[in-house]
N, C-alpha and C positions, 0 to 999 in steps of 0.2 A: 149889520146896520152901519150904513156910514152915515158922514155928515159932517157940522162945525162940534167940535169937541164941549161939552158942559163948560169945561175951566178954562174955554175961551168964547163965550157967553153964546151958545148953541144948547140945543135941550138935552135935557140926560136921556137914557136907555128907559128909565121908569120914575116913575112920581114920586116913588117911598123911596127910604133908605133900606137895602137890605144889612142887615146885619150880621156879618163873620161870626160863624162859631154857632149860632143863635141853635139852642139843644131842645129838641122836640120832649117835652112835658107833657104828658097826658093823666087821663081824670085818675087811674088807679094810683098812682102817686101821690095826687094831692088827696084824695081820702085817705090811702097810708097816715100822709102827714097828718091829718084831720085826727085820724085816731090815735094817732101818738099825743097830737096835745090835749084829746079830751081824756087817754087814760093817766095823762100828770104824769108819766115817766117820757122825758124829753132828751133826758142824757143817754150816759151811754147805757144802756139794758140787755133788753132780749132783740129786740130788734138787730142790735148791730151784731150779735150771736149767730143771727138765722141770716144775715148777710155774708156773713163772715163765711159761715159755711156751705151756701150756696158761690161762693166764690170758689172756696176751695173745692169744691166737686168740680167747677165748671173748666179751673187751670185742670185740675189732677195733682196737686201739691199735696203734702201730708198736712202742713199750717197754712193758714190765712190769716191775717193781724190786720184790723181796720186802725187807721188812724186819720189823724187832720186833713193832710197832705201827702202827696208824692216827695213834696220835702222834706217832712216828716217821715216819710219811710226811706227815705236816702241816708237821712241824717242818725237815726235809727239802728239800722243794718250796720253801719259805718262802725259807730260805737260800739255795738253786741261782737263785730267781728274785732276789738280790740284795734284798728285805725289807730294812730295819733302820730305826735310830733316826733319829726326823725323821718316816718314813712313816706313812700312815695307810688299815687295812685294814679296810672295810665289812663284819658280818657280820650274824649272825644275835643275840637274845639268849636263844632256845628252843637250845642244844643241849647238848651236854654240855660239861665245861671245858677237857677236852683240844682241843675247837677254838680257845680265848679264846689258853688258854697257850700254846701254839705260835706266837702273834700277839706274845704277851707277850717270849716269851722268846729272839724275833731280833730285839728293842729297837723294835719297830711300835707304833702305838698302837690297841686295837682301837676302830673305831665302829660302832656298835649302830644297827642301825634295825629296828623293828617288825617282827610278822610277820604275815598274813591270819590270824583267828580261826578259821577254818573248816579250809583247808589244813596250819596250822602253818607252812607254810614263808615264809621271808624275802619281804615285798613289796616287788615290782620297782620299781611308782611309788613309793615311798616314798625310793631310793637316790639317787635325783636330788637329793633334801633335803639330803644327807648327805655329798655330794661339797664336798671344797676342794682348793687346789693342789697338795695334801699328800696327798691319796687316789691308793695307786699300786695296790692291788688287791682286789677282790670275793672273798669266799669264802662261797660259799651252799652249806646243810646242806639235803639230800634227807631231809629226817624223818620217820623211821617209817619209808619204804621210798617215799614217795611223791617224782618227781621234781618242782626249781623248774622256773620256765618258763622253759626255757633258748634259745629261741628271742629272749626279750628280754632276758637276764643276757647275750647274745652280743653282740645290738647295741649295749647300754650298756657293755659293758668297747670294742668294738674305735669308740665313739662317745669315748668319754675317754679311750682308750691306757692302759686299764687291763691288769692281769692279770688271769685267773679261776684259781683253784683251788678245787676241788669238794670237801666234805668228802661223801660218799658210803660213809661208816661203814654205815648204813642201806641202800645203795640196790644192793646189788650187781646184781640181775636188773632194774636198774631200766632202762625207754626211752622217749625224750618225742620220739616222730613219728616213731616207725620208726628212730629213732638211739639206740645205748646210751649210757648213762650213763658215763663214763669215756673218751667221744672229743669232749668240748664243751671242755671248758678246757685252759688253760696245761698243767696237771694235775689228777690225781683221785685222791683219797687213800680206799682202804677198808681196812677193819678184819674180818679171822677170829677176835674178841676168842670167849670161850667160847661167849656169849648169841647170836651172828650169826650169819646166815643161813647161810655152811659157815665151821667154824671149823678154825683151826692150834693149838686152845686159845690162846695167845699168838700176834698177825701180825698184819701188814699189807702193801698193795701200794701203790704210785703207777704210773698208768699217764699216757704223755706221750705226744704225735709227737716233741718235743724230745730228739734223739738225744744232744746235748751234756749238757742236765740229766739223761737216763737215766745217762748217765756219770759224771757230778760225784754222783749219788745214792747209786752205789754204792761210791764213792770216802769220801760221807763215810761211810756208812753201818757203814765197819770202817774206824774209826780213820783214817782218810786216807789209807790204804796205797796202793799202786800196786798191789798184787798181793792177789787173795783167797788162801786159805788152801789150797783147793781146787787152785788156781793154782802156788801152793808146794809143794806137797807130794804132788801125785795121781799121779805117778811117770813127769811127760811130763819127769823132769829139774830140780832143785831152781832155783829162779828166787829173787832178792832182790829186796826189798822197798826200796822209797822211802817215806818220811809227803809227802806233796804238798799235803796241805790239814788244820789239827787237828779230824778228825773224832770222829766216836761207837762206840761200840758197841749199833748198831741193825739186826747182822743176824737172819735168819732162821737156822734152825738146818734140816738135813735132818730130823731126827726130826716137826721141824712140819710142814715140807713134805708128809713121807710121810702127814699127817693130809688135809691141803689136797689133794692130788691126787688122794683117793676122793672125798672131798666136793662137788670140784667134779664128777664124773663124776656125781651126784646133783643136782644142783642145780634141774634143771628139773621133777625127781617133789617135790623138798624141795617147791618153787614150789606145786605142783598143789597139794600136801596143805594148805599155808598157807592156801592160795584157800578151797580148802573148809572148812576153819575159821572161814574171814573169814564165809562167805556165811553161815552157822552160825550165828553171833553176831550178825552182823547181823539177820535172820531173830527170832533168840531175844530178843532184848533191846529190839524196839519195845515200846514203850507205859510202858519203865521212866523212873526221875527218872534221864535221862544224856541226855546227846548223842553220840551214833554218829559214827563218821569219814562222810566225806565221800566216794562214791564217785571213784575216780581222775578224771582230765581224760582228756575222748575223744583216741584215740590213744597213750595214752602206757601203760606197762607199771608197776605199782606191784610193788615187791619186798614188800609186805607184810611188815615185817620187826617192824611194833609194831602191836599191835591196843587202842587207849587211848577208853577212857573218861571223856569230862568230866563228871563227876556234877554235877546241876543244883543247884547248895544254895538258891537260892529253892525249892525243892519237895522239900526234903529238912529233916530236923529234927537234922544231923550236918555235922561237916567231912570234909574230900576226909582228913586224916587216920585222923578215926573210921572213914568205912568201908574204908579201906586197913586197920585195925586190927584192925576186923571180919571181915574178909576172910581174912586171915591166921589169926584163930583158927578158920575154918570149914576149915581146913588149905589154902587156897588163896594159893600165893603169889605176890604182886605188885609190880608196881614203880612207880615214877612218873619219869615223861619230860617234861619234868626241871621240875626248878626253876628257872627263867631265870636266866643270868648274872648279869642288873642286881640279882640280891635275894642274893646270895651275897656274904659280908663283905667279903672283901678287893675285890673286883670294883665292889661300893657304894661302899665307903670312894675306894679309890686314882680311882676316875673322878668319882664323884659324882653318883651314878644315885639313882634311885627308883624304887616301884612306878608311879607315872603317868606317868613317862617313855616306858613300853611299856604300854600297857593289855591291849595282843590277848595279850601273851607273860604277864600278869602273871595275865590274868582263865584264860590257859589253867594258868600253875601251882599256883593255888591250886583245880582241880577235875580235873587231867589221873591217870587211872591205866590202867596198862598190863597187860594180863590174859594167864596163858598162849597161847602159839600155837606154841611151837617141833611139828616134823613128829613129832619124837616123841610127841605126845598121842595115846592111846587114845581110843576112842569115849567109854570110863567117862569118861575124864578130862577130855575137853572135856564131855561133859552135867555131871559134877560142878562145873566152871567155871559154867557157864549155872545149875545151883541153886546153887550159891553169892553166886553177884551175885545172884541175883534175889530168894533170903531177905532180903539186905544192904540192897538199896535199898527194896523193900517193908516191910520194918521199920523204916527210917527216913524213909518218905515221909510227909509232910502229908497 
């Protein structure tokens, strides 16, 4: 579609807003929930039990731990694995911040290395740089849905006696060699946040072998109790309660669960429809001022969970802001992934970072946007996506 651009008073692509991220909901879910609040157990119960373990069949981990958040299971893992002040944890500076802060906020000091331009994800050679006596663990972010190379993040942690935790927010259907994501480190923390590939509106899981830390997770994850609530009160006979360790309030709730457990029963048509989006957009969008992702590494299972555009701005006559702006008044809505930690204040300021410190992470935050792909798009609505970018950057191309 061409023409005079929305946000210089020309008509948009479509009449509605479409909405980024917006997670297809269907009936079996909301009767879930329906039955959760008419049997009066709304916290955490059986439900988050029979998620819990439909999770863990689905990775192939030995534990599954449902909790709040992906932050919550960052923040979690972190702790069980003894983290704290003194330490220092290599990661990524493409992700979001709830990975930094979880580093931040068990007294670690996070270190930043680069990430491949192409990939987005943390480069492996690079870590080697980054290591001191003080480096006790790795945390590499699966970005977008695409896995790191975990075949050499394995040698390099059990080569320095490191730990791995996986922040795989991103990567739920993700596998690099026939192995899923979520049976390579220490732990692996994802996120049901609304936007993700199957959501609990609000969750997260950490999946381990570590039988002990499965333990201590759920321990801190309500308050430090010795006893869930579930445990107290479901009528096997009233049991007390111990604090053992001062923990959080980072459980799951059944009402989430009963979202999580259709969802996941979905997850591999969610997958299919993704693909076909991806191949879609790919397809649609040669010959525009962008750079297209990178097809996955042979072998490995890309969860497609972010479909982002580097708009090329030597061949465009706009910033990655204007046509996000643009974009948005054509009713198309978008996001950007992300803005690297090192350009974000407090994370500049307290470390002392710069844009040239990270070039791959800085040159992708100043050109990266992320375009709908959740399974619930319509035919309309992905072709509306495909004329919408293509007005945007043709309008603003050299």
């Amino acid at each position: 579609m061409t023409g005079r651009l929305a946000c210089e008073g020309g008509s948009p692509v479509r009449n509605t807003f479409l909405v980024f991220g917006n997670p297809s909901i269907e009936q079996p879910e909301i009767d879930e929930v329906v039955d959760s609040l008419r049997s009066g157990w709304v916290g955490t119960g059986p439900k988050v039990g029979q998620f819990e373990g439909m999770f863990r069949d689905y990775i192939g981990s030995k534990h599954a731990v449902a909790v709040s958040s992906c932050t919550a299971a960052l923040h979690l893992s972190m702790i069980v694995a003894g983290l704290g002040p003194g330490d220092e944890v290599i990661t990524t500076p493409m992700t979001f911040p709830a990975t930094v802060n979880a580093i931040v906020h068990v007294g670690a000091r996070p270190v930043f290395v680069d990430v491949d331009r192409h990939t987005m994800n943390i480069d492996p050679d690079a870590i080697p740089r980054a290591l001191t006596p003080r480096t006790k663990a790795v945390v590499p972010v699966h970005f977008a849905g695409r896995p790191c190379q975990m075949e050499q993040m394995m040698a390099l942690a059990a080569e320095n006696g490191l730990l791995l935790i996986e922040d795989a927010a991103h990567c739920l259907e993700g596998a690099y060699r026939g192995r899923k994501i979520g049976t390579f480190g220490d732990a692996t923390c994802f996120s049901f946040y609304v936007t993700k590939n199957i959501t609990t509106i609000e969750g997260g899981m950490v999946t381990t072998d570590d039988e002990e830390w499965a333990n201590l997770i759920k321990v801190f994850a309500l308050h430090g109790l010795s006893k869930d609530a579930w445990g107290r009160y479901s009528g096997a006979g009233f049991e007390h309660y111990q604090v053992v360790v001062p923990g959080f309030k980072y459980n799951m709730t059944d009402v989430e669960a009963a979202v999580g457990i259709h969802q996941l029963e979905r997850i591999d048509s969610c997958l299919r429809r993704r693909e076909r989006l991806w191949a879609y957009y790919d397809e649609a969008f040669l010959g525009l001022p962008a750079f297209l992702p990178v097809p996955p590494e042979p072998g490995t299972v890309h969860a497609r969970h972010l479909y982002t555009l580097l708009v090329d701005l030597d061949n465009i006559t706009a910033t990655r802001d204007d046509v996000l702006n643009a974009l948005h008044a054509e009713n198309i809505g978008c996001g950007v992934h992300y803005v690297g930690i090192h350009l974000h204040a407090y994370y500049r300021k307290t470390f002392n970072l710069s844009p040239e410190d990270f070039p791959n992470a800085t040159f992708i935050s100043d050109r990266t946007i992320s375009i709908p792909l959740s399974p619930k798009l319509s035919e309309k609505d992905a072709d509306d996506v495909v004329s919408g970018v293509h007005k945007v950057l043709t309008a603003y191309a050299r």
